[in-house]
MARFIKE-341060 format. One line per field, with one value per residue (C-alpha): chain; x, y, z; residue in three letters. Coordinates in steps of 0.02 Angstrom, whole numbers, plus 32768, in hexadecimal, padded with zeros to 4 digits. Last residue first. Layout:
BEGIN
chain: (A,...)
u: (X,...)
v: (Y,...)
w: (Z,...)
resn: (Ala,...)
END
This chain:
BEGIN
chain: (A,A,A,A,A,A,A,A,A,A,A,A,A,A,A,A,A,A,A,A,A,A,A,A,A,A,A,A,A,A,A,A,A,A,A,A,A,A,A,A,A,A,A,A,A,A,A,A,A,A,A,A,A,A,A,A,A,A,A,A,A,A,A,A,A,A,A,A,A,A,A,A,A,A,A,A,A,A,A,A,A,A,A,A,A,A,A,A,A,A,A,A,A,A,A,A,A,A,A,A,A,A,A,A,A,A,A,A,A,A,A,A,A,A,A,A,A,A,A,A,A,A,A,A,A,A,A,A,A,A,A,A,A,A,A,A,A,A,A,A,A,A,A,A,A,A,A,A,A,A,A,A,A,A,A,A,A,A,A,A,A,A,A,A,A,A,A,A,A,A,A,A,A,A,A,A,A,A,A,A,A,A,A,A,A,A,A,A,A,A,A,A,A,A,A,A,A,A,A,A,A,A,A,A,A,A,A,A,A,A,A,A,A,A,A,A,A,A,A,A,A,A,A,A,A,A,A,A,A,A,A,A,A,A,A,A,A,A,A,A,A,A,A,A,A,A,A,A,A,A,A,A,A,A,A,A,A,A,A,A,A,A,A,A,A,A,A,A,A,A,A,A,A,A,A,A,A,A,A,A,A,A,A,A,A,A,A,A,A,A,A,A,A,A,A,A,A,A,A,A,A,A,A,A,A,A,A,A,A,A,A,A,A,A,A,A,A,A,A,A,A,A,A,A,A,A,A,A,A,A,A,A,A,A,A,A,A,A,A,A,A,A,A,A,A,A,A,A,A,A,A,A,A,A,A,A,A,A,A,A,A,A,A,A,A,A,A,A,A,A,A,A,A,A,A,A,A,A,A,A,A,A,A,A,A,A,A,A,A,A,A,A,A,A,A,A,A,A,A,A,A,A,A,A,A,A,A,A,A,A,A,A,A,A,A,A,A,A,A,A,A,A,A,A,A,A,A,A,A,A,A,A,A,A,A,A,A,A,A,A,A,A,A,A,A,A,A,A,A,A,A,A,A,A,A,A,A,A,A,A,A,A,A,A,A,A,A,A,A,A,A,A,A,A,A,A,A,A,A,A,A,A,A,A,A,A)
u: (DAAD,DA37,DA35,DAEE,DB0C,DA84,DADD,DB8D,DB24,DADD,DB91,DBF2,DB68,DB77,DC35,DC47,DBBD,DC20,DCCE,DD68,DE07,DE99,DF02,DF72,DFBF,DF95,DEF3,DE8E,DDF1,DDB6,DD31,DCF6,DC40,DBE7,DC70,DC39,DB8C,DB4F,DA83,DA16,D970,D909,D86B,D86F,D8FB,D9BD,DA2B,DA8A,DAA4,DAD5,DB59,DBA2,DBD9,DC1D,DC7C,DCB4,DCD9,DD5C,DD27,DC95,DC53,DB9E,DB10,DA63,DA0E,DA16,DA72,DADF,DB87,DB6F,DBE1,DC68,DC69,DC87,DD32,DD47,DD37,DDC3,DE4A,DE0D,DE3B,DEE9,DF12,DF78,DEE3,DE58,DDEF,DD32,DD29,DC97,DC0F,DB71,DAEC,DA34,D9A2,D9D9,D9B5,D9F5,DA8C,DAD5,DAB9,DB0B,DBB0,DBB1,DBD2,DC54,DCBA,DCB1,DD2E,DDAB,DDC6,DE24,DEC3,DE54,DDA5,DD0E,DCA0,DBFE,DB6D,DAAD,DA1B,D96C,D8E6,D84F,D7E2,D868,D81C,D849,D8D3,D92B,D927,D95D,D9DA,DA3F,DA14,DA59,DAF6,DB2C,DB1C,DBA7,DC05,DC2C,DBA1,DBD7,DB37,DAFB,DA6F,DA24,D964,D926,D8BD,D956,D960,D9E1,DA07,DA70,DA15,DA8D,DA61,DAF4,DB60,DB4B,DAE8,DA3B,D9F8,D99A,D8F9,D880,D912,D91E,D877,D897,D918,D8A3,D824,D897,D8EC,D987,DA01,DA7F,DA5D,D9BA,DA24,DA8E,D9EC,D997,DA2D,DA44,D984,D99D,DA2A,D9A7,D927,D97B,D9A7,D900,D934,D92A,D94A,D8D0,D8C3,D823,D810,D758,D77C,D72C,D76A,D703,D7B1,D819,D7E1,D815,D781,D7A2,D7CC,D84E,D888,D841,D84E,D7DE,D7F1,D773,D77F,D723,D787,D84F,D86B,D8CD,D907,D8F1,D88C,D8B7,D8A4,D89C,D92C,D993,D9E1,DA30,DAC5,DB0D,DBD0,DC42,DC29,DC92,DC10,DBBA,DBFF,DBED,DB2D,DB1A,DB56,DAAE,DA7A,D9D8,D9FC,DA53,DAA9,DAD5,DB53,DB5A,DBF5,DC6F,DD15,DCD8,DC54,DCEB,DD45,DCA7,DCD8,DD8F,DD2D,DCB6,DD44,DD99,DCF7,DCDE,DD7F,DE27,DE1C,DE86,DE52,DDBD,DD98,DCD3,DC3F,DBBE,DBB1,DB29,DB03,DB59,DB6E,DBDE,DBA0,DC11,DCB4,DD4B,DDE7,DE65,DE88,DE40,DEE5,DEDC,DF21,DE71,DDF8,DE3A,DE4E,DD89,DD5E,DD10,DCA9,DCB0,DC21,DC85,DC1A,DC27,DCA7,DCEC,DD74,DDFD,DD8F,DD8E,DE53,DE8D,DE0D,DE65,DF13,DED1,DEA4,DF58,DFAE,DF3B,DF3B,DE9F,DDF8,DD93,DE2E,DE7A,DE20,DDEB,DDA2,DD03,DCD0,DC10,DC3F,DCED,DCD2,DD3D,DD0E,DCA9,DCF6,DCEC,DD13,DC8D,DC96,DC0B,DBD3,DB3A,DA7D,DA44,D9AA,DA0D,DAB0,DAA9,DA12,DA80,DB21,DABD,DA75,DB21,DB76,DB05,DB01,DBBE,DBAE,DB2E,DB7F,DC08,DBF3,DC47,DC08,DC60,DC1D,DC86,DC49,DCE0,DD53,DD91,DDBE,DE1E,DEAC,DF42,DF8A,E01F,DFD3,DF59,DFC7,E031,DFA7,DF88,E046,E068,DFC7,E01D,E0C6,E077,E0E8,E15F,E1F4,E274,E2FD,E38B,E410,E489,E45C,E3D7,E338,E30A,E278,E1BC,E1F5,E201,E28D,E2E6,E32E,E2F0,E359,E354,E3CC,E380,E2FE,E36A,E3A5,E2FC,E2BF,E2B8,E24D,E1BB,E198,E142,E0CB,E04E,E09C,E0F8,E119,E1A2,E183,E1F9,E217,E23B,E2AA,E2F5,E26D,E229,E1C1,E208,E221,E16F,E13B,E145,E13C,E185,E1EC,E207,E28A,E2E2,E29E,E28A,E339,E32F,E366,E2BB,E26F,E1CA,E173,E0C0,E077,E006,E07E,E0F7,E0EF,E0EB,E198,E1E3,E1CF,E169)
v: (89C2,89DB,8A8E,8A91,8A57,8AEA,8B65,8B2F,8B13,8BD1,8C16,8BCB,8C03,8CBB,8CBE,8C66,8CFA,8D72,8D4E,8D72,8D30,8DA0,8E24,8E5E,8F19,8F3C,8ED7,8ED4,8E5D,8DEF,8DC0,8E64,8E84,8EBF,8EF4,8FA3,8F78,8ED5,8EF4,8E89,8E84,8E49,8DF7,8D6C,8D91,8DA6,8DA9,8CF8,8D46,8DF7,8DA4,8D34,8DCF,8E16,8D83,8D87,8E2E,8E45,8EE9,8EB8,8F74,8F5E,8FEB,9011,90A1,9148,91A3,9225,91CB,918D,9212,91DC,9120,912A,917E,910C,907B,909D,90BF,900A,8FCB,9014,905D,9002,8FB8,8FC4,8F61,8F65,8F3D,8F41,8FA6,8F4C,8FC6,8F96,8FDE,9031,90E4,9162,9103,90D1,9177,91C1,9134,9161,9219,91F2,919A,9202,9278,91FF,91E8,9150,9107,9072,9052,9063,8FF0,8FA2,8F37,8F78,8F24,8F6A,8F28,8EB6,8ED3,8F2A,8F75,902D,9024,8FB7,9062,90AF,904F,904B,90FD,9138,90C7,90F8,91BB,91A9,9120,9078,9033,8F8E,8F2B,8E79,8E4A,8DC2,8DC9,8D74,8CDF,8C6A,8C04,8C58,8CA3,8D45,8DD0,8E50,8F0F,8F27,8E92,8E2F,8E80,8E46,8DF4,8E72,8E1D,8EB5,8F2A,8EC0,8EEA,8F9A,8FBD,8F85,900A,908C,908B,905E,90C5,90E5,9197,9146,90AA,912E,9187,90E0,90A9,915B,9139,909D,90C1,9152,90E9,9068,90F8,90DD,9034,8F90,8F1F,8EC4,8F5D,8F77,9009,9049,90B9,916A,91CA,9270,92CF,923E,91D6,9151,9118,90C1,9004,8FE0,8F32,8EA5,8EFC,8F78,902B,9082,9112,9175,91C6,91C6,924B,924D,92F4,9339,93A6,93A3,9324,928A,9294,9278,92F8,92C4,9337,9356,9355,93F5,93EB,948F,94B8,9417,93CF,947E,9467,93A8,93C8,93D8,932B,9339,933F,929F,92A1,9248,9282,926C,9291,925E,92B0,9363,9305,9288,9315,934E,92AC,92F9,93AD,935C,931A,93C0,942A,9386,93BE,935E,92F9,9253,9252,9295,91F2,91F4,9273,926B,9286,924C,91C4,921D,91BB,91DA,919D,9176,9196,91A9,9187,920E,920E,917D,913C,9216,9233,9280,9224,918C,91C4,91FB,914C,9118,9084,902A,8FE4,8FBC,8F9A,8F45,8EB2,8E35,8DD5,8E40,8EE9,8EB6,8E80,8F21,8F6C,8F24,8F46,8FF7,8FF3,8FAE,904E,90C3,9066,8FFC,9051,9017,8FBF,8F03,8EAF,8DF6,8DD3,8D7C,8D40,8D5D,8DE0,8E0D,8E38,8EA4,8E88,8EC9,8F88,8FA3,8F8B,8F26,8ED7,8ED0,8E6B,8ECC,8E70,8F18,8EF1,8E5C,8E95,8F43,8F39,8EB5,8F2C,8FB7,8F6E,8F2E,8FE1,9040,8FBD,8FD9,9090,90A0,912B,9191,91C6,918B,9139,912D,90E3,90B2,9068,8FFD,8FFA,90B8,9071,8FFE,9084,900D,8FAA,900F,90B7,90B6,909C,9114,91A5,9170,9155,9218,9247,9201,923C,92E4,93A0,9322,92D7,9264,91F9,919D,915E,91AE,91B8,9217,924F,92F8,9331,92FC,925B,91D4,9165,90F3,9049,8FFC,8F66,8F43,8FB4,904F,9020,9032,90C8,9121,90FA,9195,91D4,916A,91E3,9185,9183,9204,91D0,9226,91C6,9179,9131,90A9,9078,8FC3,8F70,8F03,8EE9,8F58,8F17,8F59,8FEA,9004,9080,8FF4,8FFF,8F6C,8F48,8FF8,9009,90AF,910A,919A,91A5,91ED,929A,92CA,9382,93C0,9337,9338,927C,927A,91D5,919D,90FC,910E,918A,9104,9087,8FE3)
w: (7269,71D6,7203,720F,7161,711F,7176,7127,707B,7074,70BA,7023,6FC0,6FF1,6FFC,6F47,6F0A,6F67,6EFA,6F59,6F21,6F58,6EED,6F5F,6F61,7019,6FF5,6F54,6F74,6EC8,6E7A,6E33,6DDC,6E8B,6F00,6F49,6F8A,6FD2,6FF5,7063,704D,70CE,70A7,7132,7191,7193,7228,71FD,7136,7174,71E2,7150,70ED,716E,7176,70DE,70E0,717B,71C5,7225,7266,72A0,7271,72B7,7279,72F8,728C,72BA,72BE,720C,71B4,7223,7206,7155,7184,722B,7191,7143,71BA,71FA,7143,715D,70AB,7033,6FC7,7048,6FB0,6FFF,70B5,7134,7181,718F,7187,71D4,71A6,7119,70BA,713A,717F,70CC,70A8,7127,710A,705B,707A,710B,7083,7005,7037,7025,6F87,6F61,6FAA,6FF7,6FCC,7025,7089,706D,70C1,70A8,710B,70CF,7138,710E,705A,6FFB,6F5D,6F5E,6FE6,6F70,6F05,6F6F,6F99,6EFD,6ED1,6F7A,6F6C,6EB6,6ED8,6F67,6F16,6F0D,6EC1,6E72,6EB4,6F0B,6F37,6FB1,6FE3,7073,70A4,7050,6FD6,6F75,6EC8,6EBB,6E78,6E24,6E5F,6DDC,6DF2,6D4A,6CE9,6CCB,6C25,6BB5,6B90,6B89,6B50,6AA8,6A75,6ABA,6A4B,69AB,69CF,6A09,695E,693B,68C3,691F,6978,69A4,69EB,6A67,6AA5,6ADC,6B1C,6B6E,6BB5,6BF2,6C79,6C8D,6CAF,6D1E,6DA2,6DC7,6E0B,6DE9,6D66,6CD7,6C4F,6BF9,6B9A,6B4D,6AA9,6A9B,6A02,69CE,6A1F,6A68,6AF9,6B46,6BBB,6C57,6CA9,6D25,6D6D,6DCB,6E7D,6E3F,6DEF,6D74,6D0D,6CB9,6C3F,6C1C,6B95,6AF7,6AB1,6B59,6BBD,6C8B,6D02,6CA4,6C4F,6B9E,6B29,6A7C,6A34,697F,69C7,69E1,6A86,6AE8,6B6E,6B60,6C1A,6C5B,6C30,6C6A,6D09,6D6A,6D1A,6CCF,6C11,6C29,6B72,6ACC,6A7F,69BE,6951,69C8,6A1E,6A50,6AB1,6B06,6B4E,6BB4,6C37,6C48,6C7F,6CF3,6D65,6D54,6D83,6E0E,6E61,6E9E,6DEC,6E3F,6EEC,6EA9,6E52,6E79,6EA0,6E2C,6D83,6CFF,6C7F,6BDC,6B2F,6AA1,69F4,6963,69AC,6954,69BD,69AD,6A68,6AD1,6B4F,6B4D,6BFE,6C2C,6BC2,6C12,6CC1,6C98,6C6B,6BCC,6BD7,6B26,6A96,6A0C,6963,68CA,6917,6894,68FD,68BC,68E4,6970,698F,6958,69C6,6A5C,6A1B,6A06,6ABB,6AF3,6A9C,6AEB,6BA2,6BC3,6BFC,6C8D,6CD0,6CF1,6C6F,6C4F,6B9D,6B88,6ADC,6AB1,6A1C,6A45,6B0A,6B83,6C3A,6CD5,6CD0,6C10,6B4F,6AF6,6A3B,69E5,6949,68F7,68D6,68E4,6958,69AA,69B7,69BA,6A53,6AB8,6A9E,6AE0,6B79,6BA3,6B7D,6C00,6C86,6C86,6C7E,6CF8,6D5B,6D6B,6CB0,6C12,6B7D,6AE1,6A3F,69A0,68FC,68B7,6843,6882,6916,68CC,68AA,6863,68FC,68F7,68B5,692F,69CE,696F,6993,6A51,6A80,6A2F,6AA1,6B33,6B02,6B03,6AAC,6A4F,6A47,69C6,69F7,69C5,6A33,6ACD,6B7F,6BCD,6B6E,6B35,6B75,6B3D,6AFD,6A79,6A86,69EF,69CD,6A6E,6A9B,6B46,6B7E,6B0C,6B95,6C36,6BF8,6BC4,6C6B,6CC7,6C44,6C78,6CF5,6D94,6E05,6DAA,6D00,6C88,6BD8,6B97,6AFA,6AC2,6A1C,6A0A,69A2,6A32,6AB9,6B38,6BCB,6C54,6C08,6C0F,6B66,6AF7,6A2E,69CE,6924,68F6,6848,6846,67A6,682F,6860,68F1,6953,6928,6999,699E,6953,692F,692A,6893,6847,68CF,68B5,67FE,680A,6884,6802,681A)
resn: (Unk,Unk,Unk,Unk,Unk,Unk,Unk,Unk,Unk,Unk,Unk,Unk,Unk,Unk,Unk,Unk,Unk,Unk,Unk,Unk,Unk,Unk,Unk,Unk,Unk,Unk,Unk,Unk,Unk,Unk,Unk,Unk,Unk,Unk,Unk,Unk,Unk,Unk,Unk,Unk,Unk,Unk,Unk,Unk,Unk,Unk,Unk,Unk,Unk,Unk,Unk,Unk,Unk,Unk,Unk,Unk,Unk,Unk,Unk,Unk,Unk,Unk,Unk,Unk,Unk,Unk,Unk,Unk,Unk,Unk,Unk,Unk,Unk,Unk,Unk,Unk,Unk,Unk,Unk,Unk,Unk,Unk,Unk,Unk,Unk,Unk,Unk,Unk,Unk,Unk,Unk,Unk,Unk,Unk,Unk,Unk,Unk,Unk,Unk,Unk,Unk,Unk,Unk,Unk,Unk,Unk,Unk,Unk,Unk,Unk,Unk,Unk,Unk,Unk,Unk,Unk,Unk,Unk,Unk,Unk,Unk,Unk,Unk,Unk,Unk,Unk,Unk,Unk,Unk,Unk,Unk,Unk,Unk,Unk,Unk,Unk,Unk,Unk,Unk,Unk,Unk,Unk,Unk,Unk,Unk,Unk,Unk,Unk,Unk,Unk,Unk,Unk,Unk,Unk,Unk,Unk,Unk,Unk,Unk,Unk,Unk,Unk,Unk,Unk,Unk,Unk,Unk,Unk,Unk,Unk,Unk,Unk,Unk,Unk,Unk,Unk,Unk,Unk,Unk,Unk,Unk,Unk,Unk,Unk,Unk,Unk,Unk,Unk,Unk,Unk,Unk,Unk,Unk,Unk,Unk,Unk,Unk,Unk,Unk,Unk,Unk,Unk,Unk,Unk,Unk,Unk,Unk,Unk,Unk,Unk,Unk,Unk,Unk,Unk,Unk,Unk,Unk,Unk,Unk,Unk,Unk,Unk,Unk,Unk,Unk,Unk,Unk,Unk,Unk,Unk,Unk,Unk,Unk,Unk,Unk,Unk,Unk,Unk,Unk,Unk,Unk,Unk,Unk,Unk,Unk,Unk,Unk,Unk,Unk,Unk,Unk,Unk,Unk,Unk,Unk,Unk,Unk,Unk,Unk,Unk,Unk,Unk,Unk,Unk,Unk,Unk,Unk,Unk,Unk,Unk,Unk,Unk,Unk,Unk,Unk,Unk,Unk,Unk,Unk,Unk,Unk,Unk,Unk,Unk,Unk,Unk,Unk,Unk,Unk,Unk,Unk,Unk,Unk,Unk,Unk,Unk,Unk,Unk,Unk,Unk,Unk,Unk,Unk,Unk,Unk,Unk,Unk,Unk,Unk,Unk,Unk,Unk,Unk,Unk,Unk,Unk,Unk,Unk,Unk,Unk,Unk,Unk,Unk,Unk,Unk,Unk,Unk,Unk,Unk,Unk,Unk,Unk,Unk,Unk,Unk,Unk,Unk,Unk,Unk,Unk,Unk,Unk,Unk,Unk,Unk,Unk,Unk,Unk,Unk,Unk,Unk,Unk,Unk,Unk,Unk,Unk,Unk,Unk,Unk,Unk,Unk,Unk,Unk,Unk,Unk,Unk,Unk,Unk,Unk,Unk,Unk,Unk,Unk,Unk,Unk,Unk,Unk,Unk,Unk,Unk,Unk,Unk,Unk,Unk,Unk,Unk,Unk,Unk,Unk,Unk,Unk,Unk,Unk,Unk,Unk,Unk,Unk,Unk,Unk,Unk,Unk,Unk,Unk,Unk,Unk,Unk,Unk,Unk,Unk,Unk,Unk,Unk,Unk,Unk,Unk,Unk,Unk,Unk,Unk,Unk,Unk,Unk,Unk,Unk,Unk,Unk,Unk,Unk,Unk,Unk,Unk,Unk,Unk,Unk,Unk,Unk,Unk,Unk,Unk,Unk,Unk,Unk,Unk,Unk,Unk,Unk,Unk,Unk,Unk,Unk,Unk,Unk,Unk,Unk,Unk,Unk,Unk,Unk,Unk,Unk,Unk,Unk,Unk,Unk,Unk,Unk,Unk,Unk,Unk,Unk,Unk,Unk,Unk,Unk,Unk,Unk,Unk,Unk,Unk,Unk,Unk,Unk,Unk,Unk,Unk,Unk)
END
């Protein structure tokens, strides 16, 4: 492909290239540069890819596009973002599929992943559509599992992704959008369908330093899509529409909405209430937990109006949904207490998670979590108080320390639990936490691991190690069962 093509609705603000120059790649890691490549050097928050023009012109790149003028000699061309330039070529290079395919977007804090599961089950078999699926568990063509590494790939990676969609017949693309994504533009210039809203609560401060900033990359998607579909009762939902330029849906229960949640009711089975949209009443049926259920129901609800779908045939697939996989997950045992296992991880996350175990828990309420490392801090504390004033027992423990001191950790969930009176125990390794609330469990306990749910897999200093609770749960159901027979 020529430069020019490549480049095609990328302003340029300087060209010291040949733009008939043939382009046989695109990398933006130098590391990975090949000959005929055209590098983009973008500026990272560890790193500023311009640094590395050298080393890729090395390895074969046959031109450099930059925000400043690169070192060395060799063609190059720059512009005002190299992360929006990456975002607009990505497109040209693997030849826009986004706009092959009906796109929806759904960002939040959250919910997203039970979010675009619901939805993909409801296009497929009520609109008999192919999906693909972009988010935190996995990446799916149709029923093909992908493995991922983030919520939303790199610009150039995504439109790979799509490429490959659309390639394999995909209708639809159901995706989580991240606010790192929405805020270094891996999603620019993608046209989105339908753009859906769950709600914000504290999260990736480290990263946004304020919620106004955190809620301003989220209100980048609405002036992205045609449709945006909206909690009506989150508190941020007004600053997050200030600058929409999309038709927009309202959900809630609280407060009046385009569609409304009605009469609800919450068991250990799953939730049950009214959707409800002016003259419209249609009874929903969704088997998980948690009030919190409704309004992950709700957006889908909102999300397949905007589509087409009425609430009628939505529901239909609703009342069979299968679960997702670690989001208040049921793991299988026979045992006199209840196991589950869920992603929350923050603040917001914890308190709907257990109360709403508090809601049908027969015996005590034993929650185990810890916090991950090199992440905001400040929510730490938070979690532990709730933790302490919705449990019966916490079980503080380890999440992904990452580079941080695990024990460094914990004293910060530690210190917003020094006022309770509820028991606690600190076990930091978390198998073995893990294996103490199993021996101290009793007839109708439930017992509640937070912050892991989907992953298999414990992040330590930068080490990816093998850690799937399911294994750990089983494991520790046959050891007790071998000494019992002993």
């Amino acid at each position: 492909m020529k430069l020019r093509e490549v480049l095609a609705g990328v302003e340029l603000l300087e060209c010291r290239a040949d733009l008939d120059q043939e382009i046989s790649g695109v990398s933006y890691d130098s590391r990975m540069t090949a000959p005929g490549d055209l590098f983009v050097a973008m500026t990272g928050y560890a790193t500023d890819g311009h640094r590395f023009t050298l080393m890729a012109r090395e390895k074969g790149a046959v031109c450099v596009l930059c925000e400043k003028e690169p070192e060395g000699d060799g063609p190059w061309v720059r512009v005002a973002s190299s992360r929006r330039a990456l975002a607009v070529l990505g497109a040209n290079w693997f030849g826009h599929p986004a706009a092959e395919m009906t796109m929806i977007g759904v960002t939040g804090t959250n919910g997203k992943t039970t979010t675009t599961y619901l939805l993909k089950s409801i296009l497929e078999e009520a609109a008999g559509a192919k999906v693909g699926l972009i988010g935190t568990n996995q990446n799916m063509i149709g029923g093909t599992v992908l493995e991922t590494e983030r919520t939303t790939p790199e610009s150039f990676e995504l439109q790979k992704l799509l490429r490959a969609m659309a390639d394999e017949g995909c209708t639809h693309v159901v995706m989580e959008v991240s606010s790192h994504a929405l805020y270094l533009d891996r999603v620019y210039g993608i046209p989105f369908a339908v753009g859906i809203f769950t709600n914000l609560t504290q999260d990736h401060l480290d990263f946004h330093q304020t919620m106004e900033n955190y809620c301003d990359a989220k209100a980048l998607l609405f002036s992205m899509c045609e449709t945006g579909v909206v909690n009506g009762d989150d508190p941020w939902c007004a600053r997050l529409l200030k600058d929409a330029t999309c038709r927009v849906l309202t959900y809630g229960v609280r407060h009046d909405a385009d569609l409304r949640g009605g009469n609800i009711r919450l068991s250990a089975a799953g939730v049950a209430f009214d959707a409800e949209k002016k003259e419209e009443k249609v009874p929903i049926l969704v088997g998980i937990p948690g009030e919190f259920m409704v309004y992950n129901t709700l957006d889908v609800l909102g999300a397949a109006l905007a589509l087409g779908i009425s609430l009628q045939d939505s529901a239909a697939v609703l009342a069979h949904s299968a679960h997702v996989k670690g989001r208040v997950e049921v793991v299988p045992a026979d045992t006199e207490y209840t196991m589950l296992i869920d992603y929350a991880h923050t603040p917001d996350a914890v308190e709907n998670v257990l109360r709403s175990v508090r809601g049908f828990a027969k015996g005590r309420v034993i929650a185990l979590f810890g916090c991950g490392g090199d992440r905001d801090r400040t929510k730490r504390p938070q979690m532990g108080a709730i933790a302490a004033a919705l449990a019966d027992l916490v079980i503080v423990t380890s999440d992904n320390p990452r580079t941080e001191d695990p024990k460094g950790i914990i004293q910060d969930i530690l210190a917003g639990m020094y006022r309770s009176a509820t028991p606690s125990i600190v076990i930091e390794d978390r198998v073995e936490a893990i294996c103490y609330a199993m021996d101290h469990g009793e007839k109708d306990d439930v017992i509640v691991l937070m912050g892991k749910g989907h992953e298999d897999y414990q992040i330590v200093g930068t080490e990816k190690r093998h850690l799937d609770e399911r294994e750990v749960i089983a494991a520790h159901l046959r050891e007790l069962a071998e000494k019992k027979e002993k």
